[in-house]
C-alpha positions in Angstrom: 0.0 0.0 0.0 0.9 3.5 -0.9 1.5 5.9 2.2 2.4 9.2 2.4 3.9 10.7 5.7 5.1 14.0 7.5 8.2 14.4 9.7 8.9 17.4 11.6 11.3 18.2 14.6 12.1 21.2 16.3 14.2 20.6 19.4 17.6 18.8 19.1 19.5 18.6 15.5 16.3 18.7 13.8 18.0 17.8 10.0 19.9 14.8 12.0 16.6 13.4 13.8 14.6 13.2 10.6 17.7 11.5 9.1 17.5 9.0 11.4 13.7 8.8 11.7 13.8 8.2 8.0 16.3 5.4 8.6 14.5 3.5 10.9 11.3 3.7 9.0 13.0 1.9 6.3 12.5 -1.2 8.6 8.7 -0.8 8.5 8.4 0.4 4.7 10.0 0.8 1.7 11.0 4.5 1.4 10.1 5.5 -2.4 11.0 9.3 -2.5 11.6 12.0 0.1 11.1 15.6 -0.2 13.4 18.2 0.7 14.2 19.7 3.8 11.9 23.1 4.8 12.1 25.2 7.5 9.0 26.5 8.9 7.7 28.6 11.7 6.0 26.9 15.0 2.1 26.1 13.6 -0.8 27.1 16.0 1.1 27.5 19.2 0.7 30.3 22.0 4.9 29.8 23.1 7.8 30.1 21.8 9.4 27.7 19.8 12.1 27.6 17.3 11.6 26.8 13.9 10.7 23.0 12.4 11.8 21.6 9.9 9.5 19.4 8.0 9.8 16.5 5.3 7.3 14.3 3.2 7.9 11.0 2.3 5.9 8.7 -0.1 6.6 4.8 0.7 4.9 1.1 0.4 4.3 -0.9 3.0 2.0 -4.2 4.0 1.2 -3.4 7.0 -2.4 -2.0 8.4 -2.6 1.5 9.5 -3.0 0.6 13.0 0.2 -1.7 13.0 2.2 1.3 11.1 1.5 4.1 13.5 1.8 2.0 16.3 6.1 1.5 14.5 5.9 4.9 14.1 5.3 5.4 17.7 7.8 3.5 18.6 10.8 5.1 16.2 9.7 8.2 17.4 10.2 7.4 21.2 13.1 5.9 20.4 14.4 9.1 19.1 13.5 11.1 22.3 9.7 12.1 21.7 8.3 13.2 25.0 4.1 13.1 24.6 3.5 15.8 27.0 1.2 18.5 26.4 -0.4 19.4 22.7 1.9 21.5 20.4 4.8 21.3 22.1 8.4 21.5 20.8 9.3 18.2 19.5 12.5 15.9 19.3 10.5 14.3 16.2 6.9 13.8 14.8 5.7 11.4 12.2 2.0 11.6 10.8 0.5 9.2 8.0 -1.1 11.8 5.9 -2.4 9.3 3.9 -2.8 5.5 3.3 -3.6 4.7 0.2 -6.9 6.8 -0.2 -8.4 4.8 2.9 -10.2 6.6 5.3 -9.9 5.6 9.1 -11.7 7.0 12.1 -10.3 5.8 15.5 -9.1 6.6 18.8 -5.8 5.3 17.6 -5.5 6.9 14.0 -7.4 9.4 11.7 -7.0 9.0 7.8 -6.3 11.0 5.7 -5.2 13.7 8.7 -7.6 15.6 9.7 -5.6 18.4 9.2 -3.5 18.0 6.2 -5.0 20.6 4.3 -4.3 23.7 6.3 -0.9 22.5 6.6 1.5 24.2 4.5 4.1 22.5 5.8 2.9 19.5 4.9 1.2 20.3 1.4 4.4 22.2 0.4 7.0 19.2 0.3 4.3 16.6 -0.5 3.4 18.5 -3.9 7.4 19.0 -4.7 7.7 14.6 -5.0 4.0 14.1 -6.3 2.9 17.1 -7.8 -0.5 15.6 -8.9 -1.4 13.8 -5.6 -5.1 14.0 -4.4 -6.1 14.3 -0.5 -9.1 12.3 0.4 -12.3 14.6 1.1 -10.1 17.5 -0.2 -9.1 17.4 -3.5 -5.8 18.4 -5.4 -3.0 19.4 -2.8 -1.6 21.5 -5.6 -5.2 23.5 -5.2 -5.2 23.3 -1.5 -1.8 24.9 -1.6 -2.6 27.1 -3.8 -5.8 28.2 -1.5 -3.6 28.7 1.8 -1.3 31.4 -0.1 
């Protein structure tokens, strides 16, 4: 199955920790393209943070949703992600924007993300490797990217 998913860190050697997050997701999927590396400001939050920086990868895997962000969890508490409160400055964070056009509602796991569309950050790189890529209930991310300026 085709996945798409967003990296983003902001605490640490952000460029390093996606590095490696991208390594070790290459034991729980095949890794077919990676976007570049963008630098963004803090999204939606009342503190102050320093800047992410964000990356979208495309990859297949056979695992169920469930299973893969469950070893997604797990790579990013191995690389030092503290869950504490919402919004807060991360070592590492890893969201499956999409799974193959399946759409998911559970405590667990949300597909697409319910959020994916306001998110430049995440629109931006995933249109630079798939330039024609649709989002589930949303349309062209080209259009959506086009519609948040």
């Amino acid at each position: 199955m085709r996945v798409v998913i967003a990296l983003g860190a902001n605490l640490g050697d952000p460029r390093k920790q996606i590095s490696l997050a991208i390594d070790a997701m290459r034991d729980v999927l095949k890794v077919i393209k990676v976007s570049s590396l963008y630098e963004t400001a803090p999204f939606k939050v009342s503190d102050q943070q320093p800047n992410y920086i964000n990356a979208v990868l495309i990859g297949e895997t056979e695992l169920q949703p469930k299973v893969l962000i469950k070893e997604l969890l797990k790579i990013e508490s191995t690389l030092g992600r503290q869950r504490t409160i919402p919004k807060a400055a991360r070592t590492i964070d890893i969201d499956i924007i999409d799974y193959e056009g399946f759409f998911l509602e559970s405590e667990e796991l949300t597909l697409p993300h319910p959020r994916a569309h306001e998110r430049k950050f995440v629109l931006k790189p995933w249109a630079e490797i798939d330039p024609d890529a649709e989002l589930l209930g949303y349309g062209p991310i080209k259009e959506l990217l086009a519609a948040l300026g």
